[in-house]
C-alpha positions in Angstrom: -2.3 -3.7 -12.8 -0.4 -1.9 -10.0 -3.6 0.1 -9.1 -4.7 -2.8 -8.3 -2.1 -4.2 -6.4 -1.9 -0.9 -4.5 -5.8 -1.5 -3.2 -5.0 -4.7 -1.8 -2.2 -3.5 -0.1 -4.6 -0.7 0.8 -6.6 0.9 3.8 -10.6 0.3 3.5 -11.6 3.6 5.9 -15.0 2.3 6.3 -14.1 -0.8 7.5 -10.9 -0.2 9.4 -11.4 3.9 11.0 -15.2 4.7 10.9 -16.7 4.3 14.2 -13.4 3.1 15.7 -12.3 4.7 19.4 -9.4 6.4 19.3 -7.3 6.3 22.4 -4.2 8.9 23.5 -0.9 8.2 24.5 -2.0 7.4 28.1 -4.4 4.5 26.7 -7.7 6.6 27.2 -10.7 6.7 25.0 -11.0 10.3 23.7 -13.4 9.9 21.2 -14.9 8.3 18.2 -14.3 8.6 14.4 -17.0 10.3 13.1 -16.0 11.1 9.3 -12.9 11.1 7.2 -12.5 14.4 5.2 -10.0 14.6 2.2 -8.4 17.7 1.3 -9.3 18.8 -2.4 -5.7 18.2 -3.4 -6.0 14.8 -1.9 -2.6 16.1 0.3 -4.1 15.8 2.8 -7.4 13.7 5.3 -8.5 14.4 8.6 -10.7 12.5 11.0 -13.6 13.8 12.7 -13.5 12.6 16.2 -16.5 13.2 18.3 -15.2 13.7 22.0 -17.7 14.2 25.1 -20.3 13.3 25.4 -19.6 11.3 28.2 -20.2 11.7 32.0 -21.6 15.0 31.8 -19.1 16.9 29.4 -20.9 18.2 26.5 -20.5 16.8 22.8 -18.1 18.3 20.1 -16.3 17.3 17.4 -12.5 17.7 16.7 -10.2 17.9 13.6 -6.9 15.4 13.7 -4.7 15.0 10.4 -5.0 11.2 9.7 -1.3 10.7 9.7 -1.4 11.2 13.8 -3.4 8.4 13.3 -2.2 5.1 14.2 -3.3 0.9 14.3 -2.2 -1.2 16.4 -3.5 -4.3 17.8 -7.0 -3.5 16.0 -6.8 -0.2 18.2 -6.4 3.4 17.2 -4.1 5.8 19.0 -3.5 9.6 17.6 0.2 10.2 18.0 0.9 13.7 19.5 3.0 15.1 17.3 6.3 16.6 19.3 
């Protein structure tokens, strides 16, 4: 069926996102992907990034709308939107 052919084609969050680094546009690690929340509409999912954490800054946890989101070379890198 075409559902199906649209899961293969598909993204498996779990696999591909969850626990991933996600890097900025100057190639530094800014946090972690936490959790991916889906909008009730399904219009929108965000990604719960944990930043901190790290030498000495505390923990906290920050919202970005997938579709900043991007894979390349098995990397993540949130686009900043102009």
């Amino acid at each position: 069926s075409d559902e199906i052919k649209l899961l293969a084609k598909g993204w498996s969050i779990k696999k591909d996102i969850l626990s991933k680094d996600v890097y900025n546009d100057a190639n530094e690690k800014v946090g972690v992907v936490e959790d991916i929340v889906v909008t009730p509409d399904k219009a929108l999912s965000y990604a719960i990034v944990g930043t901190g954490g790290f030498l000495g800054m505390a923990k906290h946890d920050v919202v970005i709308p997938v579709n900043q989101l991007k894979m390349k070379s098995g990397r993540i890198s949130q686009s900043q939107a102009a």
